[in-house]
C-alpha positions in Angstrom: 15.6 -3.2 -10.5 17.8 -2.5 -7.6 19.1 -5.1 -5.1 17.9 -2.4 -2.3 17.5 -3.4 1.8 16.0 -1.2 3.4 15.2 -2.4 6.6 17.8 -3.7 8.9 19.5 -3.5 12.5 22.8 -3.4 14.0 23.7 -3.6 17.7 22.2 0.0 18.4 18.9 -1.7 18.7 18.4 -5.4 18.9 20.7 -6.5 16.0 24.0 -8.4 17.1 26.5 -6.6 14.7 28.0 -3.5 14.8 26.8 -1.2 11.6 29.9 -1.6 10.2 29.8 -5.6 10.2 26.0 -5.0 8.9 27.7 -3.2 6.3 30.2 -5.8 5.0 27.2 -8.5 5.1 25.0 -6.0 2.8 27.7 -5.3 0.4 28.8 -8.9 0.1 25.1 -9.8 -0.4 25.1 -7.8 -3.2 22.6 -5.2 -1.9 23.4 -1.5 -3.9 21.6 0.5 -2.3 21.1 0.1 1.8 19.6 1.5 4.6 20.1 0.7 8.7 16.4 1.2 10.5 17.8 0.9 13.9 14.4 0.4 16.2 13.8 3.9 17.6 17.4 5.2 17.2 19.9 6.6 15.5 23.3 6.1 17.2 24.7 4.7 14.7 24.0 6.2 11.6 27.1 7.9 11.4 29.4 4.6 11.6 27.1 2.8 9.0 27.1 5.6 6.2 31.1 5.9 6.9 31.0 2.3 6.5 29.2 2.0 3.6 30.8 4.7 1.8 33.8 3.0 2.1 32.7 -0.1 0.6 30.9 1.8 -2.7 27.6 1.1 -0.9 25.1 3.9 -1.6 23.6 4.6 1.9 20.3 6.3 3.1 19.8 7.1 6.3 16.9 5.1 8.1 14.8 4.2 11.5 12.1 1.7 12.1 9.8 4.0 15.0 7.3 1.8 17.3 3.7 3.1 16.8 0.5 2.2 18.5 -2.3 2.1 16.5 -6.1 0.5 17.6 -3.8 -0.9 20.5 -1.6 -3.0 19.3 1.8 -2.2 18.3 2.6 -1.5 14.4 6.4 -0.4 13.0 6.9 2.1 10.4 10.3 3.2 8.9 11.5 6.3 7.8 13.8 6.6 5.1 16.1 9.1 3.7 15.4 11.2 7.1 18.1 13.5 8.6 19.6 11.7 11.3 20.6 15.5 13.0 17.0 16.2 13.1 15.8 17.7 16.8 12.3 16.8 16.4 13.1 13.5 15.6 15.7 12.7 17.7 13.8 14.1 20.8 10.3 11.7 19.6 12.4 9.0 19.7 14.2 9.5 22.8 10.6 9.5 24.5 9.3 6.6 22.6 12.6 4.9 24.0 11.3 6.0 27.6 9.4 3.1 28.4 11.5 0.6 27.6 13.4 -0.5 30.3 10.0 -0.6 32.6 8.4 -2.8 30.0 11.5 -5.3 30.0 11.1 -5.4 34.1 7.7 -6.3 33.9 8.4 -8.8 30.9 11.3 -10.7 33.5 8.7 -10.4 36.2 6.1 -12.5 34.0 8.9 -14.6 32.9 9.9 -15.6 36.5 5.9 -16.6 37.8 6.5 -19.0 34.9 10.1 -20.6 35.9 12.1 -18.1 34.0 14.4 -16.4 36.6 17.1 -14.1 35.6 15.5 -12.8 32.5 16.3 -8.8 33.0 20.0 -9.7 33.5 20.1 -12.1 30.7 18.3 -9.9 28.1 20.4 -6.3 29.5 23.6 -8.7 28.3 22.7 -8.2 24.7 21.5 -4.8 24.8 24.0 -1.9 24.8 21.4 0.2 26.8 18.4 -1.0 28.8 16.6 2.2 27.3 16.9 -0.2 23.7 15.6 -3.4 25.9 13.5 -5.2 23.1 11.4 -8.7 23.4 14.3 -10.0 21.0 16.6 -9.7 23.8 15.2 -11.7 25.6 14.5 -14.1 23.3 17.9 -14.1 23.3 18.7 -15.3 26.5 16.1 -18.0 26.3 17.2 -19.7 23.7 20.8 -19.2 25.1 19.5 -20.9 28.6 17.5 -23.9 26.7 14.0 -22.4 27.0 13.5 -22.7 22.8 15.4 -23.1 20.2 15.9 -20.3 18.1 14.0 -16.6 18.9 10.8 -17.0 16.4 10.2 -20.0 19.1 10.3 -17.7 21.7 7.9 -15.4 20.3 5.4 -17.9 20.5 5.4 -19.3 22.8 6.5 -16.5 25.4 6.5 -13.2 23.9 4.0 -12.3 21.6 0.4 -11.5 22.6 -1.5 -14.1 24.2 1.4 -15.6 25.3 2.6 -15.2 29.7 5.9 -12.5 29.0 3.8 -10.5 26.5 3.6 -7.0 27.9 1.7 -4.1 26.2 3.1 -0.9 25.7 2.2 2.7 24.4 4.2 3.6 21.5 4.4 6.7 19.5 0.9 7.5 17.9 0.8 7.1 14.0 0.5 11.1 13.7 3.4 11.8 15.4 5.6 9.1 13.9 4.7 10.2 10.2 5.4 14.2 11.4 8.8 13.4 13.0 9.9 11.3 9.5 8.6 14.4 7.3 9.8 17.0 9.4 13.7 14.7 9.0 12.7 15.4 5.5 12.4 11.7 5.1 10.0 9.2 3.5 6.9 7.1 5.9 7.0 3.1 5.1 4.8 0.8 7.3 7.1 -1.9 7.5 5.8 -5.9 7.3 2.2 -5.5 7.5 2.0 -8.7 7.1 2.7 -9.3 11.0 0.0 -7.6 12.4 -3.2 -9.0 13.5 -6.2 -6.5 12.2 -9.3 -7.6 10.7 -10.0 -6.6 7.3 -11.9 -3.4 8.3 -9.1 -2.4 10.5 -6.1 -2.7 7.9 -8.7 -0.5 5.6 -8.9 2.1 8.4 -4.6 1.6 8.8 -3.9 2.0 5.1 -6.3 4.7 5.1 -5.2 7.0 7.6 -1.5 5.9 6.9 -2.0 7.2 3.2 -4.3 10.5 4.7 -1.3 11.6 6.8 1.1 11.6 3.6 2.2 8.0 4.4 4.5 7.2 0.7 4.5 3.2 0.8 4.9 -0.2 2.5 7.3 -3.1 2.6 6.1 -5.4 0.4 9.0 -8.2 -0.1 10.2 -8.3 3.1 12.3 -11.0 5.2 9.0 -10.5 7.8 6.5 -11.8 4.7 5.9 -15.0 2.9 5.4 -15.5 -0.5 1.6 -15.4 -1.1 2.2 -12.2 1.1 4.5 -10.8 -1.2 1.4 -11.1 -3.6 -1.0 -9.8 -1.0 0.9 -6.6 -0.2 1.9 -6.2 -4.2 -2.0 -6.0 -4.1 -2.5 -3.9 -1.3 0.2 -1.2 -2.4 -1.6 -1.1 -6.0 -4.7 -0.1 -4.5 -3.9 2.1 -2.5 -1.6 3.9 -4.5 1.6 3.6 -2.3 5.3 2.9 -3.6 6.7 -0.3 -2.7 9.9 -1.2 -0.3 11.8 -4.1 0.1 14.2 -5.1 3.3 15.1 -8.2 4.9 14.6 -7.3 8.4 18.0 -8.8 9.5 19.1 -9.2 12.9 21.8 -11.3 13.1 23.5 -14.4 11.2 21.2 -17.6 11.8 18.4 -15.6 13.1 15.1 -15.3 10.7 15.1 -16.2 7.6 16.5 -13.9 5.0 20.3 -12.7 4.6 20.6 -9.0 3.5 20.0 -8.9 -0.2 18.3 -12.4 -1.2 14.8 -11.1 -1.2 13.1 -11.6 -4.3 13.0 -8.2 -6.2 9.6 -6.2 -5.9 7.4 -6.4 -8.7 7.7 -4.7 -12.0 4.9 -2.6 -11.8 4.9 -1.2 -8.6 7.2 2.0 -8.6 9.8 2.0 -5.9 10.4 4.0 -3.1 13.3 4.9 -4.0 12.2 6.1 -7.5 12.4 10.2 -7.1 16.1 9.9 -4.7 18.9 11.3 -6.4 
């Protein structure tokens, strides 16, 4: 089996490290074959497969898109995609629209609750406030003493339920799985362990995920436990999708998996990267 990540970030999106630097890290984790999902962009694809090629790393070329689906907000990567694709490039760069409105709104919550400065702080950590994520500012409040390390943040400020949580309207499933084929690439939902359907609702997800030529989910995944390692194993068996593997990594110290310690996916499920040359 292949020591493959396939889900990862670099300063593009809300990762700390340059793809280059992300590139070192993989190859001295031992990962063989990588891919860099920056969150709804591409910018720096071209540094990360230059880097990787460099280093004997065998690089595909990936982005995680943001998708609403039954109104809440689901992730799905596409792999092996053509990063010069117009479609894509032009979905994402309206899926990146809303951004920067979203992350006002978030600082304005943040400051009826004692949080002042909060746009500022998180724009610090982002290269461009149309890439202003909730992990930037979870950033800056563990930076200013608010909690200690970003998972913290997330619940108690960020995630839904909680005051900063703001909702947004992503890219609809359909369009996300179009731009990734049309890019000639493959449609993962990534770490479906984080979202919070019922059971009837995944059913309806999996199912119209796998209707509109969805290929496979992460399954071992920095994002998932280990009973949800099983529970996805489970998942992609019956529903007939491949399996992927990624450790979601962000930056050193933040999360809990390193690029290429994940446990390896299991033996029977076939890959996603089975068919790529």
């Amino acid at each position: 089996m292949i020591n493959a990540d396939l889900h990862c970030h670099s300063n593009f999106s809300d990762g700390v490290l340059a793809p280059a630097e992300v590139a070192l890290r993989a190859k001295a984790g031992g990962v063989a074959l990588w891919a860099m999902t920056d969150h709804d962009e591409l910018g720096g694809q071209g540094e990360a497969r230059t880097a990787a090629e460099a280093l004997g790393l065998r690089y595909v070329a990936g982005v995680e898109i943001s998708v609403t689906w039954a109104n809440r907000t689901v992730h799905m990567v596409g792999l092996a995609i053509d990063p010069e694709n117009a479609a894509l490039a032009s979905g994402l760069a309206a899926t990146r629209g809303g951004r920067d409105g979203r992350g006002r709104l978030i600082a304005e919550r943040l400051a009826e609750i004692g949080v002042p400065g909060a746009y500022e702080g998180a724009l610090k950590y982002a290269s461009n406030p149309a890439l202003l994520s909730r992990t930037h500012f979870a950033r800056y409040l563990v930076e200013n003493g608010y909690a200690e390390s970003t998972s913290d943040v997330f619940a108690r400020y960020l995630a839904e339920g909680r005051p900063g949580y703001v909702p947004h309207r992503w890219a609809a499933l359909d369009q996300a799985v179009s731009w990734i084929h049309g890019a000639g690439g493959v449609a993962v939902l990534a770490h479906p362990g984080r979202y919070k359907y019922t059971s009837l609702e995944f059913d309806e997800l999996f199912s119209a995920f796998r209707d509109l030529g969805g290929r496979a989910i992460e399954v071992v995944t920095g994002s998932h436990t280990p009973d949800q390692y099983r529970e996805y194993a489970d998942v992609a068996r019956r529903y007939g999708f491949r399996a992927s593997r990624g450790s979601d990594f962000h930056a050193p110290g933040e999360g809990r998996t390193e690029l290429g310690s994940l446990p390896m996916l299991p033996e029977d499920l076939t890959p996603v990267w089975q068919d790529w040359q």
